[in-house]
C-alpha positions in Angstrom: 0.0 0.0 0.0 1.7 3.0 -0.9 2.1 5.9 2.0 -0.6 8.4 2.6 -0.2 12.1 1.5 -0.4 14.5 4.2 0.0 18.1 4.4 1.2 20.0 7.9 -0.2 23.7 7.5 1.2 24.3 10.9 3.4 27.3 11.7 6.8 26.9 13.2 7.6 30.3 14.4 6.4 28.9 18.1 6.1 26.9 20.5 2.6 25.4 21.0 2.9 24.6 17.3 6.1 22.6 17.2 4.7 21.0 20.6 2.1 19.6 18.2 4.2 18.7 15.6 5.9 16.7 17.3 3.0 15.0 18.5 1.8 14.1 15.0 5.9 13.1 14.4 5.3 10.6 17.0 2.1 9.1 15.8 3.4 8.8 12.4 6.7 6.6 14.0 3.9 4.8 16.3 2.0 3.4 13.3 2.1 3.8 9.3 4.2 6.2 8.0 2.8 9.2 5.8 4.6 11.2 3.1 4.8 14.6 5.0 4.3 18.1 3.5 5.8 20.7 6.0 5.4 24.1 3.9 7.0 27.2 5.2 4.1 28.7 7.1 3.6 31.9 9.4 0.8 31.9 11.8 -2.1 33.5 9.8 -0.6 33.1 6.5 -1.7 32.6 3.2 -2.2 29.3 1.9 0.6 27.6 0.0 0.2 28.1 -3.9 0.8 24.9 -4.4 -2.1 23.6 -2.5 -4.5 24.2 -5.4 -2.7 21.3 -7.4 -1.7 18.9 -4.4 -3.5 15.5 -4.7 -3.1 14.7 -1.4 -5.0 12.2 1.2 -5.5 14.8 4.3 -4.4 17.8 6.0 -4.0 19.1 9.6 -3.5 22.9 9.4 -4.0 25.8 12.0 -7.3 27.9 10.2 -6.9 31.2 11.3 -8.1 32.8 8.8 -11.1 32.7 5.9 -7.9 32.2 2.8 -7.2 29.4 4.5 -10.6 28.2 5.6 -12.1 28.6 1.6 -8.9 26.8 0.4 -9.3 23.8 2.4 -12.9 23.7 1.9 -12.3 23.1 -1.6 -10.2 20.4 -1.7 -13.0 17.7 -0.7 -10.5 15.5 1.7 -10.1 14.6 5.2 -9.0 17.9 6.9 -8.7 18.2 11.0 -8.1 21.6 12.5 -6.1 22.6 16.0 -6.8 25.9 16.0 -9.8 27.7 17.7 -10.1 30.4 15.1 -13.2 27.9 14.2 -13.0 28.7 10.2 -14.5 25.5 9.6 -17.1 25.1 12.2 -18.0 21.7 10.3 -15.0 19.4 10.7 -13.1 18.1 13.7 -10.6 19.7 15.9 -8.5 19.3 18.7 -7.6 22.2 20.9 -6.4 23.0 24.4 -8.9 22.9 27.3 -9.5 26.1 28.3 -11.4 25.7 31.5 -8.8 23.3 33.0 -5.9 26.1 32.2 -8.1 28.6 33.8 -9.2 26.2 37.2 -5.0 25.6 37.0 -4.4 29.4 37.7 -6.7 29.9 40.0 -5.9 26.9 42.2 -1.9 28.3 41.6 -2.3 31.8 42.7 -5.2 31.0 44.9 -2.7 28.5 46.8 -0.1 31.2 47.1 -2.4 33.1 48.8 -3.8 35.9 46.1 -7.1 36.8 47.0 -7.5 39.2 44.4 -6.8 38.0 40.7 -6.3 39.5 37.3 -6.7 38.4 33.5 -4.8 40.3 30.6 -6.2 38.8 27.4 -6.2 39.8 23.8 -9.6 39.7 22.4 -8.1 38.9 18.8 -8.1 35.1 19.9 -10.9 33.1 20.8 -8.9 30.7 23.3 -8.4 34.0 25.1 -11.8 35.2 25.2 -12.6 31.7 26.7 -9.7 32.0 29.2 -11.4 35.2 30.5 -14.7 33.7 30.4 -13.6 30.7 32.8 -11.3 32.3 35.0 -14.1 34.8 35.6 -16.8 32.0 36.3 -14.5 30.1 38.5 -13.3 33.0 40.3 -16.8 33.7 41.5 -17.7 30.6 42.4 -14.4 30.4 44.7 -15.4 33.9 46.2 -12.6 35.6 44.9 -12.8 39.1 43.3 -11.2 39.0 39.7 -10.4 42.1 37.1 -9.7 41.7 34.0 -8.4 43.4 30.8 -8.6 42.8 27.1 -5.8 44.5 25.1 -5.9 46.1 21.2 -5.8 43.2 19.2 -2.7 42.9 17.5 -4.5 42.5 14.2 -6.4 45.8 14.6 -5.2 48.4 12.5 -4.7 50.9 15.4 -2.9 48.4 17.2 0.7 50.4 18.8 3.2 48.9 21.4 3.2 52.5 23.1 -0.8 52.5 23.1 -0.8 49.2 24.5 1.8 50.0 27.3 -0.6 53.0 28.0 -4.2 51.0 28.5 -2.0 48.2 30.6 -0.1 50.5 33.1 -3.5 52.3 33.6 -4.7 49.7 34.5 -2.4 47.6 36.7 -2.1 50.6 39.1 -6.1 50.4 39.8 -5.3 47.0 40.8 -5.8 46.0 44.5 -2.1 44.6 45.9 -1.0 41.8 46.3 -2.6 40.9 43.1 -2.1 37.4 40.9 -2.6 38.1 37.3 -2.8 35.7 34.6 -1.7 36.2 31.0 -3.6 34.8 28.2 -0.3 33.4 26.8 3.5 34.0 27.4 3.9 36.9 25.2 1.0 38.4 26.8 2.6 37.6 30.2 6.1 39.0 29.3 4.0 42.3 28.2 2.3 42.8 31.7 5.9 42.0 33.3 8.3 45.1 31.2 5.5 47.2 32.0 5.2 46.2 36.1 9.0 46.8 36.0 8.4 50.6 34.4 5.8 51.6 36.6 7.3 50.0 39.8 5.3 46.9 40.3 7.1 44.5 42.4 7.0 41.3 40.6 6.4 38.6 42.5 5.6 40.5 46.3 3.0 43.0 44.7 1.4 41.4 41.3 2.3 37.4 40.7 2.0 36.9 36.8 1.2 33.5 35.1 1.4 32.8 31.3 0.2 30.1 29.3 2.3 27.6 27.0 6.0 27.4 28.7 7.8 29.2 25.9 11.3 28.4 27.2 12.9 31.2 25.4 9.9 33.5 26.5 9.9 32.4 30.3 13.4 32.7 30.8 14.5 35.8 28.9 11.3 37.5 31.1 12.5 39.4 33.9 11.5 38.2 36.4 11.5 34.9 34.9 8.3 33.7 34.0 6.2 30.9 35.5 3.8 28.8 32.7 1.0 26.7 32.3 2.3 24.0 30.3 -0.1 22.9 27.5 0.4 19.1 26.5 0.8 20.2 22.9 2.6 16.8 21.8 -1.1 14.8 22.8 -3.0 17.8 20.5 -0.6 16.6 17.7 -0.8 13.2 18.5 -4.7 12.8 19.0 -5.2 15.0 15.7 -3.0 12.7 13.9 -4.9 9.7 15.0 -8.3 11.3 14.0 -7.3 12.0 10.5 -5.7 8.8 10.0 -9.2 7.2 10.7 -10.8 10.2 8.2 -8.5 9.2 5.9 -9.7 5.5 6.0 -13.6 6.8 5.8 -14.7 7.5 9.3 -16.6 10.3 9.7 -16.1 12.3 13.0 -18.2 15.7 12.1 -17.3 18.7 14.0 -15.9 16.5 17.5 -14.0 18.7 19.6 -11.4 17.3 21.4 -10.0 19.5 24.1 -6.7 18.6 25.8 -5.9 19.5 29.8 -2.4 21.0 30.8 -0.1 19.0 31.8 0.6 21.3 34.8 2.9 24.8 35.6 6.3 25.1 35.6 6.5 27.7 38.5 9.4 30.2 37.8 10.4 33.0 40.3 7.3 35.5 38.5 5.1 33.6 40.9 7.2 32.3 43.4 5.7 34.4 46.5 3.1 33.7 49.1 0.6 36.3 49.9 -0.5 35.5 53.1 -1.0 38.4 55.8 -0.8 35.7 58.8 3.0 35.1 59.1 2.8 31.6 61.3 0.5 30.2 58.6 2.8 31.3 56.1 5.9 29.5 57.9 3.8 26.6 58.2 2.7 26.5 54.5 6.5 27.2 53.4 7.8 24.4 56.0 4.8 22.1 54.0 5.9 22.5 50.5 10.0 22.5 51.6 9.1 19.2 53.0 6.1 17.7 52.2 7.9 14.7 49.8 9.9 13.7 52.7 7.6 11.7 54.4 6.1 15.0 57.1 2.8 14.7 59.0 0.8 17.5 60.8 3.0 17.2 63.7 6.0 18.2 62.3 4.4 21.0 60.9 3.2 22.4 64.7 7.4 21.7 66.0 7.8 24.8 63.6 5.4 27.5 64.5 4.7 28.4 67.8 0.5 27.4 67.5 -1.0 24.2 68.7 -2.5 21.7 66.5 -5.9 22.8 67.0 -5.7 27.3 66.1 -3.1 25.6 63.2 -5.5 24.0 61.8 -8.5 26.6 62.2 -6.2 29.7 61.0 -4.7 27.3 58.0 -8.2 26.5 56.9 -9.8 30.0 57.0 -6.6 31.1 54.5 -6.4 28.6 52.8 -9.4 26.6 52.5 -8.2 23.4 53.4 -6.1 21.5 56.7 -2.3 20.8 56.6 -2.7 17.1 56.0 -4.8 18.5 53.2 -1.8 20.5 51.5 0.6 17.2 52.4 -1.6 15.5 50.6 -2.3 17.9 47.5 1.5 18.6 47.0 2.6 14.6 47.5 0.2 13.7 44.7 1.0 16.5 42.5 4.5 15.3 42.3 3.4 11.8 42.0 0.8 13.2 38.7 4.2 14.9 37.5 6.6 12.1 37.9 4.2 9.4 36.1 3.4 11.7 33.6 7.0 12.8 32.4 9.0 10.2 33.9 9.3 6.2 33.4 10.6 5.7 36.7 9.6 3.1 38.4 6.4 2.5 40.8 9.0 2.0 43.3 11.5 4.7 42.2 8.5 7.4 42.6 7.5 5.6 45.6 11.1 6.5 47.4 11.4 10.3 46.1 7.7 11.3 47.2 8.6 10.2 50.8 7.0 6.2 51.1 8.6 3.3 52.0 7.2 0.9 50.1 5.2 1.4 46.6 2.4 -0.6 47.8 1.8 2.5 50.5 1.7 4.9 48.1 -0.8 3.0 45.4 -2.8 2.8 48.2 -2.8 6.7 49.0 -2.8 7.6 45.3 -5.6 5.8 44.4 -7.6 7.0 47.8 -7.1 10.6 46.4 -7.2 9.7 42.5 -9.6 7.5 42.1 -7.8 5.0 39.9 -3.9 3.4 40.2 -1.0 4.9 39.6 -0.4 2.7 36.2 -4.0 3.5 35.0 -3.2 7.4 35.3 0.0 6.8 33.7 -1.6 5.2 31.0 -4.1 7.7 30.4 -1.5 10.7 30.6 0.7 8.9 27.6 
């Protein structure tokens, strides 16, 4: 059977988009190999000129805009979009999960102790305006006062970098302090962080910023450096790959939407504070987090701040919504998530650097807190 034509009109110029191309890479080694078209292709672009004549078998492409959309339409074959420009309302597409990266901020900066919270979005892109949309619903159903802020798009024609830096320094100084903000995406993020820096923002102690897609060039040029939501762009390339190989062989998804969680944040010194007025409860949270993989309980937490058990517990629960054991907990199956997700050590190797003896104790916790075993969730992560 000869290989299957299959046109990539995917950018390169960032990096959600190689994320997913890598994904598709490693569905294509996973199972039959395709003949790959990999055009030179901007985000927003024109189509190719030599789509009109390519006799392909199926496309993946980023649609952002209606060239694109009317180009693809007429070429009658198996397309699946990850974009959420939504062109093509009519045919499948995989895209990130938008209220999972906005419950993941809040929980972040919530946890740090932010009680007031900020979103700097650009309404030029719809997984923005659905970013805003969530982190604004779950805010208010946490009791948490959020603000938010749409930019110029940077397609508008009046769109200026000085005009910009205006409506956003305006802005931040209304905010309440300590504030945690999140960006729409790293770029947006790094935007909100030169201007805090010009107007005298403290970054992390008076605004905490998050951004969205762990651009490791973006995060670590930022000053300060940049914390991110990581977006598991390699499973959006993967599972799009996997859809259109099925199209390709006749089946007929219609416009499925498959949305795709983060696979966590990579916390960088931009949110790497704890606002929390109460200094004992914020000992006690920084002694948890310092220690909580090697093996503490509650009562080593009360040999390090001078409260008993029971006003630790009361004061640590009316900041932070939840006991100490609770935040043991949280942070020791956190790090198991993280290690079974990016790692292939071992049950028992996990087992030893998340502070259990034995592996048997800690399937038995995990699955307690997770629902399912720790090989399951490993197997649905991959």
């Amino acid at each position: 059977m000869p290989r299957r034509s299959v046109a990539l009109l995917i950018e390169t110029s960032n990096s959600y988009s190689r994320g997913v191309l890598e994904g598709i890479v490693d569905y294509v080694r996973k199972h039959e190999r395709w003949a790959i078209y990999l055009p030179e292709q901007e985000r927003g672009g024109k189509p190719p000129p030599w789509l009109p004549r390519w006799n392909g078998d199926g496309i993946i492409a980023r649609i952002e805009n209606d060239a694109i959309a009317d180009a693809l339409r007429r070429k009658k074959i198996p397309v699946v979009d990850v974009s959420a420009a939504r062109q093509l309302p009519n045919i499948p597409w995989v895209e990130t999960d938008d209220t999972a990266i906005a419950a993941m901020a809040i929980r972040h900066l919530a946890d740090r102790g932010f009680r007031h919270l900020a979103f700097c979005g650009d309404p030029g892109f719809n997984w923005s305006n659905w970013r805003r949309e969530q982190f604004n619903r779950l805010a208010n159903e946490h009791d948490i006062i959020a603000h938010t802020y749409d930019t110029l798009s940077r397609t508008d024609p009046k769109y200026s970098w000085n005009r910009e830096k205006r409506g956003l320094a305006a802005w931040l100084k209304k905010l309440p302090r300590p504030v945690g903000i999140l960006a729409c995406y790293d770029i947006q993020a790094q935007k909100v962080l030169e201007v805090c820096r010009e107007i005298g923002i403290a970054v992390p102690e008076q605004a905490a910023v998050l951004g969205v897609d762990n651009d490791l060039l973006l995060c670590e040029l930022a000053d300060p450096p940049l914390s991110s939501i990581i977006c598991n762009t390699r499973r959006t390339g993967y599972e799009a790959a996997a859809m259109l190989d099925q199209m390709m062989t006749g089946e007929d998804f219609g416009s499925k939407r498959v949305l795709i969680p983060p696979l966590g944040i990579q916390t960088r010194q931009s949110t790497d504070v704890l606002a929390i007025d109460d200094p004992d409860i914020a000992a006690a949270l920084r002694y948890i987090r310092e220690n909580a993989l090697d093996g503490i309980n509650v009562a080593d937490v009360v040999r390090h701040v001078p409260l008993s058990r029971r006003v630790l517990e009361s004061r640590f629960q009316k900041m932070l919504g939840r006991t100490p054991h609770e935040e043991i907990t949280r942070l020791k199956i956190d790090r198991i998530k993280e290690l079974l997700t990016d790692t292939d050590l071992s049950l028992a190797q996990i087992a030893v650097r998340t502070g259990f003896e034995h592996d048997e104790y800690m399937c038995v916790f995990f699955r307690k807190a997770v629902g399912v075993p720790p090989g399951k969730y490993r197997q649905q992560r991959r």
